[in-house]
Wavefront OBJ file of the C-alpha trace (Angstrom):
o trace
v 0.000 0.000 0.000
v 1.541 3.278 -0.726
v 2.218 5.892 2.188
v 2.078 9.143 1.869
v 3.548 12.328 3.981
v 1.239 15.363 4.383
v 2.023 18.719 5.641
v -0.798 21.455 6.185
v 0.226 24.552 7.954
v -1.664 27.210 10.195
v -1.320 29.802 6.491
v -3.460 27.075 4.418
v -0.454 25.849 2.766
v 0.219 22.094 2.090
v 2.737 19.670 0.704
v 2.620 15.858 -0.177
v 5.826 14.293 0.238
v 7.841 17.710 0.065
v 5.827 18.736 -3.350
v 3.622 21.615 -3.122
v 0.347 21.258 -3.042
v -1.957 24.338 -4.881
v -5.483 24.121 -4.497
v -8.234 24.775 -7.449
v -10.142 28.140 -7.835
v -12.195 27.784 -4.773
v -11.152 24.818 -3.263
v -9.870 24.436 0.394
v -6.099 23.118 1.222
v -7.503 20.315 2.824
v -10.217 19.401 -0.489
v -7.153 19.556 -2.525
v -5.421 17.251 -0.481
v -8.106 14.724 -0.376
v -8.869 15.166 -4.111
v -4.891 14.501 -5.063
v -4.555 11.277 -2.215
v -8.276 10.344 -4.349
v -6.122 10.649 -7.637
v -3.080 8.370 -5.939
v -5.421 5.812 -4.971
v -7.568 5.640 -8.351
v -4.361 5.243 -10.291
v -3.017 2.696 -7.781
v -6.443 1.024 -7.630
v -5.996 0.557 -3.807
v -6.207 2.357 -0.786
v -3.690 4.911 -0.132
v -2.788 5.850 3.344
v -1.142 9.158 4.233
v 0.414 10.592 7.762
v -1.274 14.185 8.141
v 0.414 16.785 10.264
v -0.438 20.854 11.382
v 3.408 21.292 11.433
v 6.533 20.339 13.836
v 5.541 18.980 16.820
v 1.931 18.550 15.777
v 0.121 15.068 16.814
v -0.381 13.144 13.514
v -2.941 11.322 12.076
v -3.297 8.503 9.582
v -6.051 9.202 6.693
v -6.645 6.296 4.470
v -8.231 6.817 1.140
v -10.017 4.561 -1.247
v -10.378 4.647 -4.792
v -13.726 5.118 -4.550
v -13.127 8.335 -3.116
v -14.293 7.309 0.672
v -11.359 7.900 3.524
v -11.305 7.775 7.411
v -8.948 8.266 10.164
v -7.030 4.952 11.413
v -6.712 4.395 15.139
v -3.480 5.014 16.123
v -1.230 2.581 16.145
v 2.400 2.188 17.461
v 5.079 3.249 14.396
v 2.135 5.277 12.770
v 4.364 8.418 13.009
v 7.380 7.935 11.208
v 9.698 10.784 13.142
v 9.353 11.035 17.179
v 7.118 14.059 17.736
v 7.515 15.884 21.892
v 3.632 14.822 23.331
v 0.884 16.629 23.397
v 0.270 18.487 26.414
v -2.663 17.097 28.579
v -6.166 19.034 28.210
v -6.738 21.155 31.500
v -9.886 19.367 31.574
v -8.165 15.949 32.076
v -6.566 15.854 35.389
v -3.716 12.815 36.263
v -5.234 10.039 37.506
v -3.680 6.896 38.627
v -4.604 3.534 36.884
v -6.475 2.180 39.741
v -8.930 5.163 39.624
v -10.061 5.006 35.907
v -11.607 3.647 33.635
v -9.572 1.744 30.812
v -8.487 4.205 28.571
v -8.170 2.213 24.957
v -10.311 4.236 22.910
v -12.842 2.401 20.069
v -12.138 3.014 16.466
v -10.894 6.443 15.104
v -14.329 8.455 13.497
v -14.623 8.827 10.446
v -13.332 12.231 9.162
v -16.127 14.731 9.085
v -16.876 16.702 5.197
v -16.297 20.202 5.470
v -19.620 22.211 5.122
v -19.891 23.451 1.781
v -20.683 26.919 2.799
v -18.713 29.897 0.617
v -16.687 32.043 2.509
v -18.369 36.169 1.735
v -15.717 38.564 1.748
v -12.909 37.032 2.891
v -9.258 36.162 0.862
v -8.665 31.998 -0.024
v -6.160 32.248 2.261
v -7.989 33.410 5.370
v -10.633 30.567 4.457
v -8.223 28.059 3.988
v -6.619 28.855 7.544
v -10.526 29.287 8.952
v -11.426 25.465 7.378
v -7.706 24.344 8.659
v -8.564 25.416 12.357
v -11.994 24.412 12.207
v -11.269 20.863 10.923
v -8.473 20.660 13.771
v -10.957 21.220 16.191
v -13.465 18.535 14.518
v -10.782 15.822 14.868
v -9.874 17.129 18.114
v -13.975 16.426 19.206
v -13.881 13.068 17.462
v -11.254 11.618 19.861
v -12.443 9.424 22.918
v -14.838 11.204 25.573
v -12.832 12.185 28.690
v -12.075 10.703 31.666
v -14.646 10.542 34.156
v -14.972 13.473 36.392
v -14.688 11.397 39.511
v -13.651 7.685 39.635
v -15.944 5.506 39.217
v -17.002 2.189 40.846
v -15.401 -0.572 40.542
v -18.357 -2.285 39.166
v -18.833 0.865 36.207
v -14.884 1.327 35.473
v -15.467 -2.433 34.610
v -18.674 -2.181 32.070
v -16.882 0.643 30.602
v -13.695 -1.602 29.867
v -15.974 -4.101 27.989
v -17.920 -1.487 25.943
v -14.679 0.180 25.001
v -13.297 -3.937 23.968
v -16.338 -4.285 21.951
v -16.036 -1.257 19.401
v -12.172 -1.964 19.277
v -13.270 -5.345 18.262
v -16.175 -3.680 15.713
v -18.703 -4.825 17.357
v -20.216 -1.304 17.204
v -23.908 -2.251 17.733
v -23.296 -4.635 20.497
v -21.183 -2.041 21.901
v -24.113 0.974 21.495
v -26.452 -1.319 22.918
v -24.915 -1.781 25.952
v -23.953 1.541 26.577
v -27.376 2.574 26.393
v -28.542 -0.091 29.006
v -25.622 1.853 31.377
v -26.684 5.379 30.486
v -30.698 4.639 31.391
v -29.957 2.658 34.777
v -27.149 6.117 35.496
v -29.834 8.172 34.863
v -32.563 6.298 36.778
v -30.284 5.877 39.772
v -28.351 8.743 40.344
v -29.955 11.712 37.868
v -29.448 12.631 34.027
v -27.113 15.497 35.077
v -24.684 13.418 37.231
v -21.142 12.886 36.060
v -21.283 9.517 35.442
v -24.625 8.948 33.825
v -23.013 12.117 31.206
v -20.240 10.715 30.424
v -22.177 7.282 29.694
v -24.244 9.291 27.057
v -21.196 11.083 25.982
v -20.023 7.408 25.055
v -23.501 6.402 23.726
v -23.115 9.591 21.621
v -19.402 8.521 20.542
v -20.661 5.082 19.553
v -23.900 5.802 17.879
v -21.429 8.251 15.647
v -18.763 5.355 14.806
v -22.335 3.234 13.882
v -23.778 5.504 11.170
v -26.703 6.493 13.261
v -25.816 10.795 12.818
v -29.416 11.877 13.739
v -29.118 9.645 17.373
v -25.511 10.571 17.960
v -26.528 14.580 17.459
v -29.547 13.807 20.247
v -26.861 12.313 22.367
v -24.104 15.416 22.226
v -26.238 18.035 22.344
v -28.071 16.551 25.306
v -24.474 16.165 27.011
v -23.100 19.834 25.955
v -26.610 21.160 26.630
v -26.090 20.064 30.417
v -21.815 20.708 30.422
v -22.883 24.335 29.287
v -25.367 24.850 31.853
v -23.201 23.397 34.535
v -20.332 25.538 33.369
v -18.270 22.505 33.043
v -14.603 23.379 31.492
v -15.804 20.666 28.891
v -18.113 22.236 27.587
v -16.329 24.040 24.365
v -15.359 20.223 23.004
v -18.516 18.821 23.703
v -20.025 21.257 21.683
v -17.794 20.858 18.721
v -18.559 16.846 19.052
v -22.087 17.353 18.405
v -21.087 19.943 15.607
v -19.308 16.770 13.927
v -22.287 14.438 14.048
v -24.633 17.546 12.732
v -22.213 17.844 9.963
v -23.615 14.422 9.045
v -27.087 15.141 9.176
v -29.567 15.431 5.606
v -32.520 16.507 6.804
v -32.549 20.388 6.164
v -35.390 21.264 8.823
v -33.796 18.876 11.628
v -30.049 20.510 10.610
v -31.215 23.994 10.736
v -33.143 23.254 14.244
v -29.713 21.250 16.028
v -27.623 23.980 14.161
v -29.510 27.455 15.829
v -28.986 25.213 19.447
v -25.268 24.833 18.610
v -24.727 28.428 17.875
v -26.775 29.125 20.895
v -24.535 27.198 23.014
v -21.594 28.663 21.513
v -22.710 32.444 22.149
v -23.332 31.277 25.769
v -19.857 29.952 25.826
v -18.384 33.140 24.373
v -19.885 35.281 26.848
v -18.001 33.683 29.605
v -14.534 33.631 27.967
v -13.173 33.635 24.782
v -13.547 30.163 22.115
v -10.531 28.126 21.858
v -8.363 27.791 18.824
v -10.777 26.654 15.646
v -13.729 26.898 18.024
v -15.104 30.551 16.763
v -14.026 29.379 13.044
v -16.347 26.311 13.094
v -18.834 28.121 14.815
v -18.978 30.859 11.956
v -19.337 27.871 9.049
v -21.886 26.316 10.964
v -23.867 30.261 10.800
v -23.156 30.350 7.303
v -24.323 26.800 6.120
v -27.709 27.121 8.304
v -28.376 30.668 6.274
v -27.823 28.806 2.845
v -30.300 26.444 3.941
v -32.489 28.811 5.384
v -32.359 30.465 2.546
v -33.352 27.820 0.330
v -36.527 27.576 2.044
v -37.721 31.118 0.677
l 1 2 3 4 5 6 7 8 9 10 11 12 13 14 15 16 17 18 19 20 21 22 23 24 25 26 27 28 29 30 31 32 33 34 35 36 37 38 39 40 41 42 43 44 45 46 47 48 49 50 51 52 53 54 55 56 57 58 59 60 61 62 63 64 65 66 67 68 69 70 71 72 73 74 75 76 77 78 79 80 81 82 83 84 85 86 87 88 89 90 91 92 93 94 95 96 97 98 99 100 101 102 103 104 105 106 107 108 109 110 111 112 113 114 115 116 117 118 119 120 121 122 123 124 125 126 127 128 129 130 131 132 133 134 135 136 137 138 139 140 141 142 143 144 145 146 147 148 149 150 151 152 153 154 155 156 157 158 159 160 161 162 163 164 165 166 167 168 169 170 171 172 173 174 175 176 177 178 179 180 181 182 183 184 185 186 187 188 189 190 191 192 193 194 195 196 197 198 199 200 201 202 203 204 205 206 207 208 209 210 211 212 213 214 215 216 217 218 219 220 221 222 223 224 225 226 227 228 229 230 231 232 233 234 235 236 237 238 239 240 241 242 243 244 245 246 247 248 249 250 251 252 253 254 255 256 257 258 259 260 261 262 263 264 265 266 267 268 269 270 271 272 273 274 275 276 277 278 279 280 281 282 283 284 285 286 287 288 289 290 291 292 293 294 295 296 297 298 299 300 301
């Protein structure tokens, strides 16, 4: 299979093994990229895989593209990055905890990599967009990864249904795995409240899961529901929970549902905003979901 190196950087610029990489008349950096790794794998007539970075000491991913023009991100796995990269610095929201006090941490499948809403950028240079859809997509595949931690540690009893949900979508078994994790976040939420810790994160995995399965209309449901109560709690959390139910709306094709979950992410984000400022790629994805909900608002008139 042939391996490819890819290089996007913070400007919108991008190279494929050290060539430069010049996107179309209105096309994004990161279309181009996918439309050339498209090309490799057409004339190839196999899958193509290529190691994507934001620049030196970025954390890579692996994008693997078909000939048939379909790609997704590969779970990491060890010897996936072919240079040593310095780690990523832990999320303030994701506090050291020992082994004994969590839950296993082996996350299910990688998502698969959200399509960038096909909005048009008004007034603004290819450039700036490119560097607006570059941040925005960083903070998609930032939402993607595996939920967080849970707040507190859990019981002995939940760290160990956790461990087997998280087995069965490594091992694919996806429904069996969405099933179950719906059985835990309904007895959560019967015993100890919808808004406690435990019985959110549960539906934050439910969410996760029913994403991975196809099901984009049950995993929005899911993530809003758990940003709806992060926001209102004030939870430091709240900011990527939001931008995980952005990445399931993304997926959505029923214009009157997408224009209803879009106006409650926006809402959620202008809460957010009044409190302190978006992080990095938050305010950018924000702004493309605003501009894709007026193009189909305005395809109702």
């Amino acid at each position: 299979m042939d391996r490819f190196q890819v290089y996007v950087s913070d400007e919108g610029l991008a190279e494929i093994d050290g060539e430069p990489l010049v996107p179309a008349p209105g096309q994004s950096v990161h279309e181009a990229v996918l439309d050339r790794l498209h090309q490799y794998a057409e004339e190839s007539g196999a899958a193509v895989d290529a190691t994507v970075g934001d620049g030196p000491g970025a954390t890579h991913f692996v994008l693997r593209v078909l000939p048939d023009g379909s790609s997704h991100v590969l779970a990491p796995t060890p010897g996936d990055t072919p240079e040593p990269e310095p780690a990523a610095p832990r999320p303030e929201s994701e506090p050291e905890q020992s082994p004994e006090a969590t839950a296993p941490t082996t996350a299910p499948p990688a998502a698969p990599a959200a399509p960038a809403v096909a909005a048009p950028a008004v007034g603004t240079s290819a450039v700036a967009t490119a560097v607006a859809r570059a941040r925005a997509t960083a903070a998609i595949r930032n939402a993607m990864r595996q939920p967080e931690p849970l707040v507190e540690p859990p019981p002995a009893e939940l760290s160990e249904q956790i461990g087997h949900i998280n087995e069965l979508g490594i091992a694919g078994r996806l429904d069996e795995a969405f099933a179950r994790a719906t059985v835990l976040r309904q007895k959560l939420t019967g015993s100890v409240g919808a808004e406690h810790p435990h019985a959110v994160e549960a539906r934050a995995v439910e969410a996760y899961l029913a994403h991975l399965r196809g099901d984009h209309r049950e995993a929005v449901v899911l993530a809003l529901a758990v940003a709806r109560i992060r926001c209102g709690a004030g939870d430091e959390r709240a900011p990527m929970d939001v931008a995980r139910a952005a990445a399931a709306w993304r997926q959505l094709d029923d214009s009157p549902a997408t224009v209803a979950h879009g106006h409650e992410l926006l809402h959620m984000w202008n809460m957010l905003s009044r409190r302190e400022p978006l992080p990095p790629g938050h305010a950018e994805l924000a702004e493309e979901v605003r501009r894709y909900i007026e193009e189909l608002e305005g395809a109702y008139v």
